[in-house]
C-alpha positions in Angstrom: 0.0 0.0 0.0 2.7 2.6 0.8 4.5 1.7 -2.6 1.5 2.6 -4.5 0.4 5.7 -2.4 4.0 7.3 -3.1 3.2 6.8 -6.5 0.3 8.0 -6.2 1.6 11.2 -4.8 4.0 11.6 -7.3 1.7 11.3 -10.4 -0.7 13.7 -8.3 2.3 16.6 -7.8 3.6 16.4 -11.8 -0.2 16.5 -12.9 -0.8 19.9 -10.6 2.8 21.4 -11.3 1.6 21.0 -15.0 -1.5 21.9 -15.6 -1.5 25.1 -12.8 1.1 27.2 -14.9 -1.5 28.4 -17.3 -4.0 29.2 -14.9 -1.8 31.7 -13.1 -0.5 33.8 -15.5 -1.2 37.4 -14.4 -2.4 39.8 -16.6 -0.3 42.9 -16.9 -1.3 46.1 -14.7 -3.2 49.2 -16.0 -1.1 52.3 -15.7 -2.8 53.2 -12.3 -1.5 50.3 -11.1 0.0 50.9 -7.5 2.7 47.8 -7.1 3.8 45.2 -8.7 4.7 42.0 -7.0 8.2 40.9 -7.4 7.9 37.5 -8.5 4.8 35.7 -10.9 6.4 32.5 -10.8 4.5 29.3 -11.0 2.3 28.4 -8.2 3.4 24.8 -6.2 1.9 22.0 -5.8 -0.5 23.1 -3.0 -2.1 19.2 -1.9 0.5 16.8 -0.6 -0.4 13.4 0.7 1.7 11.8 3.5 2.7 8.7 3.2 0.9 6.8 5.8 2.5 5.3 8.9 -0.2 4.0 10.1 -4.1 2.8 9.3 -5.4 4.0 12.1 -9.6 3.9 12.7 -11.6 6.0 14.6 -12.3 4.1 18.1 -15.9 3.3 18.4 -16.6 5.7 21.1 -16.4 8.6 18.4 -19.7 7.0 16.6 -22.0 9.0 15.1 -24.0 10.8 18.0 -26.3 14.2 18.4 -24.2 17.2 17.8 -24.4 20.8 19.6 -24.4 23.3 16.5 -23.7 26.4 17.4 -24.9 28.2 14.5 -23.4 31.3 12.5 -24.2 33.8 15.1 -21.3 33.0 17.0 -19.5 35.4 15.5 -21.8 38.2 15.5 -19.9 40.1 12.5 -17.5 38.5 10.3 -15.6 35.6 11.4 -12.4 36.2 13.9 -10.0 33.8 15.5 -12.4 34.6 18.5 -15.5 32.8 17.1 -14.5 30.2 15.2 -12.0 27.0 15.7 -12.7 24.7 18.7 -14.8 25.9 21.3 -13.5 27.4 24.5 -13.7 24.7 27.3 -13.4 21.9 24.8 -11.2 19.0 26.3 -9.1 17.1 23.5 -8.0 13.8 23.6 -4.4 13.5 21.7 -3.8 11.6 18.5 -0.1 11.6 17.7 1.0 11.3 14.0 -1.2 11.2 11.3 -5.1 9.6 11.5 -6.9 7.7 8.7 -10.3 7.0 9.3 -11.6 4.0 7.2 -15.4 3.4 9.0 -18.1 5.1 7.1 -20.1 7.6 9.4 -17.2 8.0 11.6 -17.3 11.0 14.0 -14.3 12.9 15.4 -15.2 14.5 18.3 -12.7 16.5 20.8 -9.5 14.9 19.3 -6.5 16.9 18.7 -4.7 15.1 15.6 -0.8 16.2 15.6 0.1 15.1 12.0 -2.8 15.0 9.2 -6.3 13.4 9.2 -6.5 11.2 5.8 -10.8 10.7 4.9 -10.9 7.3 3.5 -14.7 6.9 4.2 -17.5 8.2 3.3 -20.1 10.6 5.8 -17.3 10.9 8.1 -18.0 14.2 10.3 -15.2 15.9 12.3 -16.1 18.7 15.1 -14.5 20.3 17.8 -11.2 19.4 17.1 -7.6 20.4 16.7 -6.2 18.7 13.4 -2.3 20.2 13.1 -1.9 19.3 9.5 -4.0 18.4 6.6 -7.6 17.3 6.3 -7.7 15.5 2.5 -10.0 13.3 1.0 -8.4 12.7 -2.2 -8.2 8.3 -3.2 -4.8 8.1 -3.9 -5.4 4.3 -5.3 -7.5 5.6 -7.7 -6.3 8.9 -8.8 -10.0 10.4 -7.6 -10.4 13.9 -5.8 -12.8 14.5 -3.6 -13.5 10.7 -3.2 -15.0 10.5 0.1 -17.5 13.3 1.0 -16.9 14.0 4.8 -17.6 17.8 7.1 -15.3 19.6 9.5 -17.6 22.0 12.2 -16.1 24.2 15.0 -12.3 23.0 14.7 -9.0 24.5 14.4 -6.8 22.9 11.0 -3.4 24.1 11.1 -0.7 25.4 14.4 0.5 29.0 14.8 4.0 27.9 12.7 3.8 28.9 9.2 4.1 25.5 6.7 3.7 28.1 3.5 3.0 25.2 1.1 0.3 22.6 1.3 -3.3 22.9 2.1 -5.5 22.6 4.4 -8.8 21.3 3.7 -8.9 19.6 0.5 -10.2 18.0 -2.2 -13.6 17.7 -2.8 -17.6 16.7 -1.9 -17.3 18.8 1.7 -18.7 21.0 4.0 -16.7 23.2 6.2 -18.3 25.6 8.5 -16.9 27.5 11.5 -13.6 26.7 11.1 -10.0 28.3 12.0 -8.0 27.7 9.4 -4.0 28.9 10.1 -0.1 28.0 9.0 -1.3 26.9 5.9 -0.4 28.8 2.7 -3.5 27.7 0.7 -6.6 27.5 2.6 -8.8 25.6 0.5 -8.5 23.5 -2.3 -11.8 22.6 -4.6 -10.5 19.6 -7.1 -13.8 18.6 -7.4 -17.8 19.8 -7.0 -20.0 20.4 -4.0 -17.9 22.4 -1.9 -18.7 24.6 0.8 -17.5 26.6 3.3 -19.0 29.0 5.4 -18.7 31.2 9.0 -14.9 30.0 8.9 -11.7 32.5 9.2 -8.8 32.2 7.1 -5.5 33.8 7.9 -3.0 32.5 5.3 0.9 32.7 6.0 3.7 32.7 3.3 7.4 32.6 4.0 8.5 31.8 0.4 8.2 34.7 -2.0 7.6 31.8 -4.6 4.9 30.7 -3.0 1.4 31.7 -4.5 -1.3 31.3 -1.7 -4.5 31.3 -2.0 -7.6 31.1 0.4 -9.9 29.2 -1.8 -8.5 27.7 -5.0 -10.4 25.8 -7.9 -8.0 23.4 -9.6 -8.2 21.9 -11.4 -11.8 22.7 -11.7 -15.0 22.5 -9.0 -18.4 23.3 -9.3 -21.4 24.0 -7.3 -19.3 25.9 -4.6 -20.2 28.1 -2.5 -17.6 30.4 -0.1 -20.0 32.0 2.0 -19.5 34.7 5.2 -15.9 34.1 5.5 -12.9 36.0 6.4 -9.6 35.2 4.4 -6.7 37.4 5.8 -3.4 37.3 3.2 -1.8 40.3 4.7 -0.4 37.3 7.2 -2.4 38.4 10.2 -1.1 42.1 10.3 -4.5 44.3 10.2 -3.9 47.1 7.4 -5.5 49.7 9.5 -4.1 51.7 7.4 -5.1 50.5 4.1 -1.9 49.2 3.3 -1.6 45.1 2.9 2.8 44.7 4.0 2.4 41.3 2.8 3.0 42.2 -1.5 5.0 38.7 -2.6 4.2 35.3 -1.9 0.5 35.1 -2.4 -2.2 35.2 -5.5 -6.0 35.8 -4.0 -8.5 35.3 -0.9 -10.8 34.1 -3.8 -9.0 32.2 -6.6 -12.3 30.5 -8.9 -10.0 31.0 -11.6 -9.6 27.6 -13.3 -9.7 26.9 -16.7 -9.0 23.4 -16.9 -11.4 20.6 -17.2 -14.1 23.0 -18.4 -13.4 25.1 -15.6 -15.8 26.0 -12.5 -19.3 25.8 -13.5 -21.8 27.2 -10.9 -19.9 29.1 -7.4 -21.8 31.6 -4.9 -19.0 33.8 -3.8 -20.8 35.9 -1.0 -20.9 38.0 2.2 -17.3 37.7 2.7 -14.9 39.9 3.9 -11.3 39.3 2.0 -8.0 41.7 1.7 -4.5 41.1 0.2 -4.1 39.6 -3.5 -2.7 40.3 -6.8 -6.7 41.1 -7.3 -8.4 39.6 -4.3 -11.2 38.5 -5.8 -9.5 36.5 -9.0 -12.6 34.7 -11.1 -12.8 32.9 -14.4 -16.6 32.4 -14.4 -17.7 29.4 -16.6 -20.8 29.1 -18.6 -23.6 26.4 -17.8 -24.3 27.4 -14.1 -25.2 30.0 -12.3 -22.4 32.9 -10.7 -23.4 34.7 -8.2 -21.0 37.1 -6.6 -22.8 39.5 -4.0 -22.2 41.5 -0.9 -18.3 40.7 -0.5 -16.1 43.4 1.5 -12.9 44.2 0.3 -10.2 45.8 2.1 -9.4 48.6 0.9 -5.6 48.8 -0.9 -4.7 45.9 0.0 -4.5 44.7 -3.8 -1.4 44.4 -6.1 -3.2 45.4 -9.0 -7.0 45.8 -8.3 -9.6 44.7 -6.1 -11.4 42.0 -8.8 -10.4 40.4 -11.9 -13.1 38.4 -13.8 -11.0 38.1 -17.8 -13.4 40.0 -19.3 -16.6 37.9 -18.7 -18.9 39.9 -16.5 -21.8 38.5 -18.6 -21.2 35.1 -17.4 -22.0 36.0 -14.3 -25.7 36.1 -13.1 -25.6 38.2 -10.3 -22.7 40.9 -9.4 -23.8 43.5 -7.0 -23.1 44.5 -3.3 -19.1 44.5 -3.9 -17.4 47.0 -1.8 -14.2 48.4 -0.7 -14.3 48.7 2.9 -11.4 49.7 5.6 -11.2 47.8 8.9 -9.7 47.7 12.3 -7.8 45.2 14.2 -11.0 42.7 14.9 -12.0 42.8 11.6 -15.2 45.5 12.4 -15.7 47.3 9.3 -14.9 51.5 9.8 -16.0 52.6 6.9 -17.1 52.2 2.8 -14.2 53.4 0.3 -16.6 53.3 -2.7 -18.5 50.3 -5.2 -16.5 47.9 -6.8 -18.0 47.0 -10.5 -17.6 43.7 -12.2 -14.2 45.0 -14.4 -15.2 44.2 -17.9 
């Protein structure tokens, strides 16, 4: 088994390192451009599979059972390090090393996971939990993202040290809500449909100018996704308060739905969420065939390379644009006041 999953791995990194070079070529700045990042090299392979030491199921005791949910108003604004992650109070149990759960309907409940949890099962949930590396569902035995659908409530992914590469939720078929997401340098990955994450907080870290992060990213294609009332911070947790993102290499967008492989995204709601940093922080390639909807996202004001939102030209693709502002913020993420509309840049 570990033979083929290194294969696997390999196959899966020469596939991404080839097909994500066209998707990430930047188009060149308009003369009121303000910066221009200092490298445009080709993004990394963001999902890496460890090779497993162990295959470890989820003791009994974390069988399905009823579940507290919290709801979105936790938060009360946009979602914070405060309101999201595992709950205060919650008591973990320890897992060390990496966890593959191979029972269908599996629930992981209070564990704190020190290397990555590996989905091999269908229905699994996991919920008020610490996972310090990787939650991925791709089938490396049979090449196939997204392969077992699973959901990830109120829990921390990720420590306070900054990996740079890799990602953290990933690949496919999920539902992530109310989730602290750190350390990582790519928050999401959507390689395949039904996708969504909502009331979660993303503070991406880089510390590889070569590095292009991202806090959602398509590839090689999604569809029916939906990024919902989130916060994605790429100016590496330092609050522009004063419109200025410090953070200008090593990252691409919040909100990359850029792919154009495979057909590219078809169908994404990209709403209610409050993003800053970016070559163009919110970086779309909207597909034909199902609905777009882009609606009531906040912006942070200057804290763009090269504009706020880049769309190649295809505004009428979209179904919906409106609501899209450039905001400025303080050091919680409470909005201080509205810089002005942001149009769908045709």
């Amino acid at each position: 088994m570990a033979g083929r999953h290194v294969v696997g791995v390999v196959l899966l990194g020469i596939a991404l390192a080839a097909c994500e070079l066209p998707g990430t070529a930047l188009p060149s700045p308009s003369a009121s451009s303000s910066a221009v990042p200092t490298t445009t090299s080709a993004v990394p392979t963001s999902v890496t599979m460890p090779a497993p030491t162990s295959a470890t199921t989820v003791p009994p005791a974390t069988k399905p059972g009823p579940a507290p949910q919290p709801g979105p108003g936790r938060c009360g604004g946009f979602p914070s390090a405060a309101c999201t992650g595992v709950p205060a109070g919650t008591a973990l149990r320890t897992h060390g090393g990496n966890l593959f759960v191979t029972d269908p309907g599996a629930v992981i409940d209070g564990l704190h996971v020190t290397g990555d949890l590996l989905v091999r099962a269908n229905g699994v949930v996991i919920r008020n939990s610490q996972i310090d590396g990787q939650i991925i569902n791709y089938d490396d035995s049979a090449d196939v993202d997204g392969a077992f659908p699973f959901t990830v409530r109120d829990s921390t992914v990720g420590t306070e040290t900054c990996k740079s590469t890799g990602t953290a939720i990933g690949t496919g078929n999920f539902t992530v809500e109310r989730v602290h997401i750190r350390g990582f340098g790519d928050g999401i990955r959507a390689s395949a449909p039904n996708v969504t994450v909502r009331d979660s907080y993303i503070k991406l870290c880089t510390n590889d100018p070569s590095t292009h992060s991202d806090g959602i990213q398509d590839y090689p294609a999604s569809g029916n996704l939906v990024f919902d009332h989130n916060t994605v911070d790429q100016c590496g947790g330092r609050i522009p308060t004063n419109g200025v993102c410090d953070l200008k290499i090593g990252y691409n967008a919040p909100i990359y739905v850029h792919s154009n492989t495979n057909g590219g995204t078809r169908g994404a709601r990209i709403t209610n969420n409050l993003i800053m940093g970016g070559v163009y922080s919110l970086f779309l390639w909207p597909q034909p065939g199902a609905a777009w909807v882009v609606t009531g996202n906040r912006v942070v004001k200057g804290t763009w390379t090269y504009g706020p939102a880049h769309v190649e030209g295809l505004c009428g693709e979209i179904d919906q644009w409106s609501d899209n502002t450039a905001v400025t913020i303080d050091a919680n993420y409470k909005i201080t006041g509205t810089a002005g509309p942001i149009p769908c840049p045709n």
